[in-house]
C-alpha positions as CSV (number, residue, x, y, z in Angstrom):
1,X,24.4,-13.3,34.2
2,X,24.7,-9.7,33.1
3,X,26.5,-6.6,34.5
4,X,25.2,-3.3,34.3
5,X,25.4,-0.9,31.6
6,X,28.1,1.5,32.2
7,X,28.5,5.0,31.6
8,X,27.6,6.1,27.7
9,X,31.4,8.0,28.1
10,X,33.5,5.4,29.3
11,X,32.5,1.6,28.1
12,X,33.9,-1.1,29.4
13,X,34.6,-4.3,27.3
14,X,31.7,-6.5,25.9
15,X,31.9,-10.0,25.8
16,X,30.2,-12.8,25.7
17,X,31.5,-16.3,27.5
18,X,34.8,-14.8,27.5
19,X,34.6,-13.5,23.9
20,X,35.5,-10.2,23.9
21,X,33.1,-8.1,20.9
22,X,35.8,-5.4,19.4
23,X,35.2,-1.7,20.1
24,X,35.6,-0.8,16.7
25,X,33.0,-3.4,15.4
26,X,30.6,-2.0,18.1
27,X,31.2,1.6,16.9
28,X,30.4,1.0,13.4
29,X,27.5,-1.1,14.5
30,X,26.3,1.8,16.4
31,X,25.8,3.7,12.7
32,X,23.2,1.9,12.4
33,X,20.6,2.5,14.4
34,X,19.8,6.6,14.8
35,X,18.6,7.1,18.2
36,X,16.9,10.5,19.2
37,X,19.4,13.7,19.7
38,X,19.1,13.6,23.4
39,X,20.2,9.9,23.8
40,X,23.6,9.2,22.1
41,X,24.7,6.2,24.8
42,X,21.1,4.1,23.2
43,X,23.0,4.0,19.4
44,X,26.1,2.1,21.1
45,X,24.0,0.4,23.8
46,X,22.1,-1.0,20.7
47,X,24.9,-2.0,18.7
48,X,26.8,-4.0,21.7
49,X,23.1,-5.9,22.4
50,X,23.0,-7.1,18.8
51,X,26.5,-7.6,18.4
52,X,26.0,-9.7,21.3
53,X,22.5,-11.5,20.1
54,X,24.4,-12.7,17.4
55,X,27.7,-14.1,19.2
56,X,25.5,-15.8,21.5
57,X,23.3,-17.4,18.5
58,X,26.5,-18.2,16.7
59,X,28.0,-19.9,19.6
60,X,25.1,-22.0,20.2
61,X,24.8,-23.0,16.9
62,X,28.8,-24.1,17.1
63,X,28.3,-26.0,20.5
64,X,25.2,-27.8,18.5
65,X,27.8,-29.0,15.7
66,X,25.8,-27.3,12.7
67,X,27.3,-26.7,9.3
68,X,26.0,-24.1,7.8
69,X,23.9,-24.5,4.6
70,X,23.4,-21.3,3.0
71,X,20.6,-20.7,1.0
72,X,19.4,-17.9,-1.7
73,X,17.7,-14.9,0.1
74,X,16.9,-13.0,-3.5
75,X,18.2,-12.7,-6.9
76,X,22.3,-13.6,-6.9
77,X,21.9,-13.2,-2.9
78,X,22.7,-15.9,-0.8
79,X,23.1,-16.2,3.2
80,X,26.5,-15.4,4.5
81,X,28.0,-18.8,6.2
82,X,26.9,-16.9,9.8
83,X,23.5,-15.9,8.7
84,X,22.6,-20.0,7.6
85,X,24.3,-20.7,11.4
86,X,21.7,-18.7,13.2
87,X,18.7,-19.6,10.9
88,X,19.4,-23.1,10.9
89,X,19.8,-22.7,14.9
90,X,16.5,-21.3,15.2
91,X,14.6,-23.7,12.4
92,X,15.9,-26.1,15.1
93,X,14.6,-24.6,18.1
94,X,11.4,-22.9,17.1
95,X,8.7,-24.7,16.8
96,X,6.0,-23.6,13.5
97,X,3.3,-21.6,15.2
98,X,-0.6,-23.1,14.2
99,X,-2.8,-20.5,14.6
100,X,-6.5,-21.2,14.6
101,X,-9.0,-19.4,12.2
102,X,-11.3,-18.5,14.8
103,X,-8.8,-17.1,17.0
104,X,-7.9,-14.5,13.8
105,X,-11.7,-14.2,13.3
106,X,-11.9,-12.6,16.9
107,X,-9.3,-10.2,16.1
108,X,-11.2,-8.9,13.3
109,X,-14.5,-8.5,15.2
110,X,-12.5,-6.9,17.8
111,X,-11.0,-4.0,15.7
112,X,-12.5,-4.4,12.2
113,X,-12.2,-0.7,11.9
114,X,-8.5,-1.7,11.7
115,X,-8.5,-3.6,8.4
116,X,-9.1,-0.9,5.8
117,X,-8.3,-0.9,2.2
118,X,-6.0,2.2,0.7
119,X,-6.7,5.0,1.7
120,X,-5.5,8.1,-0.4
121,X,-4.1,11.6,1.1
122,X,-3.4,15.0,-0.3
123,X,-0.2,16.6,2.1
124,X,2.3,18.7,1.3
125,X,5.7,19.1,2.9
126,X,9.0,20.8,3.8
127,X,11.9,18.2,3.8
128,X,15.2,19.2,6.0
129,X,17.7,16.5,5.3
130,X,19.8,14.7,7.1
131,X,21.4,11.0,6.7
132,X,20.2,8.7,9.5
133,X,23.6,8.3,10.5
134,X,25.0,11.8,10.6
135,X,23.6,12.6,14.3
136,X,25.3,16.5,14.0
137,X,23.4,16.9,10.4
138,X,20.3,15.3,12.3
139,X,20.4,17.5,15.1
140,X,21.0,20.6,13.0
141,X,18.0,19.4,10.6
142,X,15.8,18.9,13.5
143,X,16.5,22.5,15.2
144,X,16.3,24.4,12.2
145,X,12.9,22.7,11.3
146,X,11.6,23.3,14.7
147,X,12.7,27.2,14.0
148,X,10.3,27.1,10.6
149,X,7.8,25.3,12.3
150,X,7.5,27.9,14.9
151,X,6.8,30.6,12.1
152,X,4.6,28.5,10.5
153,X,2.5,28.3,13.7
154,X,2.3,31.7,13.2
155,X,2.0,32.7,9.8
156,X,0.4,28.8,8.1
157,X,-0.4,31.1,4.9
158,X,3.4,30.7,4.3
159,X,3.6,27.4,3.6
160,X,4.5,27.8,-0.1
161,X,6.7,30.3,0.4
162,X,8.6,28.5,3.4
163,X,9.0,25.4,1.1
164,X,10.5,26.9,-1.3
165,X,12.8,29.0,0.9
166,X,13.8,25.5,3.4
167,X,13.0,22.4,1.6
168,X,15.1,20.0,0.0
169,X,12.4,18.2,-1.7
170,X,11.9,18.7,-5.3
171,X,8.2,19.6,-4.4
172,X,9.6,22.6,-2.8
173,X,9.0,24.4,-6.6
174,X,5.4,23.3,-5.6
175,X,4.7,24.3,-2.5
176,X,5.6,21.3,-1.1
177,X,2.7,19.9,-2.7
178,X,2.8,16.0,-2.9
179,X,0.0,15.7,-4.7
180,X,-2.0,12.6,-4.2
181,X,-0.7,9.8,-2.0
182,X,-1.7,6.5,-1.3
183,X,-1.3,3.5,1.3
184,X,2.1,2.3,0.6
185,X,3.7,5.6,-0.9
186,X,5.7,6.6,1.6
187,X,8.0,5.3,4.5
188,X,5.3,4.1,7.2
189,X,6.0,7.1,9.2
190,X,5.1,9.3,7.1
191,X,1.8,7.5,6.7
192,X,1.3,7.0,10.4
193,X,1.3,11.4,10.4
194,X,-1.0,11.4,7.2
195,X,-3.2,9.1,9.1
196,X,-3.8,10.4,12.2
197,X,-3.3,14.3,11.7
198,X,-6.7,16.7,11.2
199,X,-7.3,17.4,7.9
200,X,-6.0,21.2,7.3
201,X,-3.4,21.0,10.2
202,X,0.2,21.4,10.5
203,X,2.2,18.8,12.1
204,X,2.6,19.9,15.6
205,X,6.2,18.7,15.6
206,X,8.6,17.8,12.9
207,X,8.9,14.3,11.8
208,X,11.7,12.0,11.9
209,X,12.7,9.6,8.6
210,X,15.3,7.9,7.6
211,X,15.4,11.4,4.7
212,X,15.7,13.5,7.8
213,X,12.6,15.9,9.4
214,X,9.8,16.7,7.8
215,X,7.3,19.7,8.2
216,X,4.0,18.2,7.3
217,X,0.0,19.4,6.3
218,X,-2.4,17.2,5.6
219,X,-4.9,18.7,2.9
220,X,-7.2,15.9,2.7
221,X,-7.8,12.2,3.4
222,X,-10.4,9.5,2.1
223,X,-9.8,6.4,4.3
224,X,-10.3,3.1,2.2
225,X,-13.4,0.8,3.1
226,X,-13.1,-1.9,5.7
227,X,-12.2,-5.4,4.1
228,X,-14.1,-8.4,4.5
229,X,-12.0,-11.0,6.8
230,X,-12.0,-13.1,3.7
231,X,-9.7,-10.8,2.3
232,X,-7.6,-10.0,5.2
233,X,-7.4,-13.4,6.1
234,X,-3.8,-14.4,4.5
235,X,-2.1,-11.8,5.5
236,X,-4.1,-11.9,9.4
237,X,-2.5,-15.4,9.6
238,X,1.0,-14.5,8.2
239,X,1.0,-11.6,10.5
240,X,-0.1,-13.6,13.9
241,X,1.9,-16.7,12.9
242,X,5.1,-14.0,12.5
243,X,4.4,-12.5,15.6
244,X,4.7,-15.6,17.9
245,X,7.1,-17.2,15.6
246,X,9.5,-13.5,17.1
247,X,8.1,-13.6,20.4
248,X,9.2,-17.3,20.5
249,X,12.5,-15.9,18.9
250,X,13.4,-13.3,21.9
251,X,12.2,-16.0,24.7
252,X,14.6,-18.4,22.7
253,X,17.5,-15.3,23.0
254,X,16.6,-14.5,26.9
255,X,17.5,-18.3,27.6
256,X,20.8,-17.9,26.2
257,X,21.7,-14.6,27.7
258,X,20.0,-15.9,30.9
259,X,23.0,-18.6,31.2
260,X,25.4,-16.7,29.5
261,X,28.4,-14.6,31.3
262,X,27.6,-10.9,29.6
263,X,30.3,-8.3,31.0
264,X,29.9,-4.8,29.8
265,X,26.0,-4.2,28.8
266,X,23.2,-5.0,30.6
267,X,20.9,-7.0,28.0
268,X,17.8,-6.3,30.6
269,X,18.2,-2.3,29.9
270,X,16.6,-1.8,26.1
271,X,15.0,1.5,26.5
272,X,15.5,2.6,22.6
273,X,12.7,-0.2,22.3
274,X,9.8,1.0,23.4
275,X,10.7,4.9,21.9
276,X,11.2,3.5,18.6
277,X,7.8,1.7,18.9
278,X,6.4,5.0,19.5
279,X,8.0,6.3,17.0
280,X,7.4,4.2,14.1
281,X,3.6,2.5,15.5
282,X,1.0,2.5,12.8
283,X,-2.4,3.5,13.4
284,X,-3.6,3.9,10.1
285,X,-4.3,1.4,7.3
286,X,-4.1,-2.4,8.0
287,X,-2.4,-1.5,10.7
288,X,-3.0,-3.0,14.6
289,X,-3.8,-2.2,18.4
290,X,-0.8,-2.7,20.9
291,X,-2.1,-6.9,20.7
292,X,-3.7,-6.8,17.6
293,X,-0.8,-8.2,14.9
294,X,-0.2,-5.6,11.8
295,X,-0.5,-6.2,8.4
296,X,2.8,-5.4,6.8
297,X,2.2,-1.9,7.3
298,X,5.3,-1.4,9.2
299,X,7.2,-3.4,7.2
300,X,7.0,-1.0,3.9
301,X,9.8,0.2,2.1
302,X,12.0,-0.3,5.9
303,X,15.3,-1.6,5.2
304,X,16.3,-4.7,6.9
305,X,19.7,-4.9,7.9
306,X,21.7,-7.8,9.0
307,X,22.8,-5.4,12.4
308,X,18.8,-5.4,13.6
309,X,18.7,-7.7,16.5
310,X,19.6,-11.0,15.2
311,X,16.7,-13.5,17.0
312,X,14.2,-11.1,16.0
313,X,15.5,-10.5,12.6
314,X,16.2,-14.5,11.5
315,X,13.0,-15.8,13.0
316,X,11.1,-12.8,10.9
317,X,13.0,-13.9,8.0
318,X,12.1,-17.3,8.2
319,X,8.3,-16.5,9.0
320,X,8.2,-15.0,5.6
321,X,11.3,-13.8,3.0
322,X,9.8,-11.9,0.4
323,X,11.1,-9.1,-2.2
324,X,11.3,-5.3,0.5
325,X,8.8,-3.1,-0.8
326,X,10.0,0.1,-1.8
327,X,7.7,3.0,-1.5
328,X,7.7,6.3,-3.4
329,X,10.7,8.8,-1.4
330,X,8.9,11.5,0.2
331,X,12.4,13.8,-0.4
């Protein structure tokens, strides 16, 4: 059972089966994971649910009697003793996911128009920085930009000048000029605004990145080709077979918190969720409709900490553990 969240001012005590999750751990969780300016409760409601997640994966995985085995994640990396416990918990209670070809073959008819090849962009930007953890820098970034944007609205000649003037970016001695971009180049937010803004526009709002909040105009775009399913195919099936493999994941975490005793944070109430999906959703290349599984478009260059929520994170990790692509910076 789970009690309700309590007010974002005054938190009660978290625990989990009668082990209490320390304040301070939750507070440098909560650095973690930037929420909007409006909504500073959702960074510590965030940190208590995966602090939480992971007690309740590590406890199971005690009560099952596993020793942890770790295992190399990359080059002179290897699994801390607690990151083997929950993988080897979950390689245990997940079954593989089979997916069948002509199942993925129906998702390409669907939405073919969804599997192009690079596509290549001329923008140009103004960059207002701010670390994703510094919420007053963030807030200041954000107001500031939306004071330039407002001018620009105005006066969209200025561009250059306001670049120059504002931006942190050494393009700013360009104009803010990026010159040509392609697929893969920039953090996938960026790419989700190159992809779906009007050639010749403004962006009607500054952007949010991990850098901090971009002003951006889109000069030109030539969208790739669509691919023939041949082509898409391994990465279709990777894709589908990593989304049930999570979905199996969270229905695998909801049983445990479903018999669990949860005091201080309601596990039910995840609001950040379905923001941040708005945020950071990728309509643009090889990417995917709300049911239609992306193509690692999301996944470029974004870092993958062990503080994301831990049954998504481990069952994504052993879906597929590759090198993290790192894009060009766009600051």
């Amino acid at each position: 059972m789970t009690n309700p969240v309590i007010s974002d001012k005054q938190h009660s005590p978290v625990s989990v089966n009668g082990v209490v999750i320390d304040a301070e751990a939750i507070a440098t969780e909560a650095q973690h994971h930037p929420m909007p300016p409006d909504k500073p409760g959702w960074a510590w409601q965030a940190a208590a649910h995966a602090l939480v997640s992971r007690e309740l994966l590590l406890q199971e995985a005690h009560a099952q009697a596993i020793r942890a085995q770790p295992v190399q994640i990359d080059e002179g990396k290897w699994e801390t003793p607690e990151e083997a416990l929950v993988r080897q918990l979950l390689e245990e209670a997940i079954e593989p996911a089979h997916v069948d070809e002509a199942e993925l073959r129906a998702v390409y008819d669907s939405h073919p128009e969804l599997f192009h090849g690079p596509s290549l962009f001329e923008a140009a930007h103004i960059l207002f920085p701010a670390a994703p953890e510094d919420q007053q820098a963030r807030n200041q970034a954000l107001t500031t930009a939306r004071e330039v944007l407002s001018r620009l609205t105005k006066e969209p000649g200025r561009f250059a000048a306001m670049a120059a003037e504002y931006s942190a970016c050494s393009s700013r001695s360009n104009g803010g000029l990026l010159g040509q971009l392609a697929s893969g180049d920039t953090v996938p937010e960026f790419e989700a605004a190159l992809a779906t803004m009007p050639e010749g526009a403004i962006s009607e709002e500054p952007l949010g990145t991990r850098y901090g909040y971009h002003i951006i105009r889109l000069d030109a775009r030539a969208r790739g080709d669509v691919l023939p399913f041949e082509s898409v195919l391994p990465q279709l099936r990777q894709a589908q077979e990593k989304a049930r493999w999570v979905q199996a994941g969270r229905d695998y975490m909801q049983t445990l918190v479903s018999r669990a005793t949860i005091d201080g944070i309601d596990m039910d109430h995840t609001p950040w969720t379905s923001a941040q999906s708005k945020n950071t959703a990728m309509h643009g290349d090889m990417g995917g409709a709300p049911d239609t599984p992306t193509l690692d478009s999301q996944e470029v260059s974004r870092p993958r900490p062990a503080h994301q929520d831990a049954s998504e994170s481990m069952t994504e990790k052993q879906v597929r553990r590759r090198p993290t692509v790192r894009p060009r910076v766009v600051g």
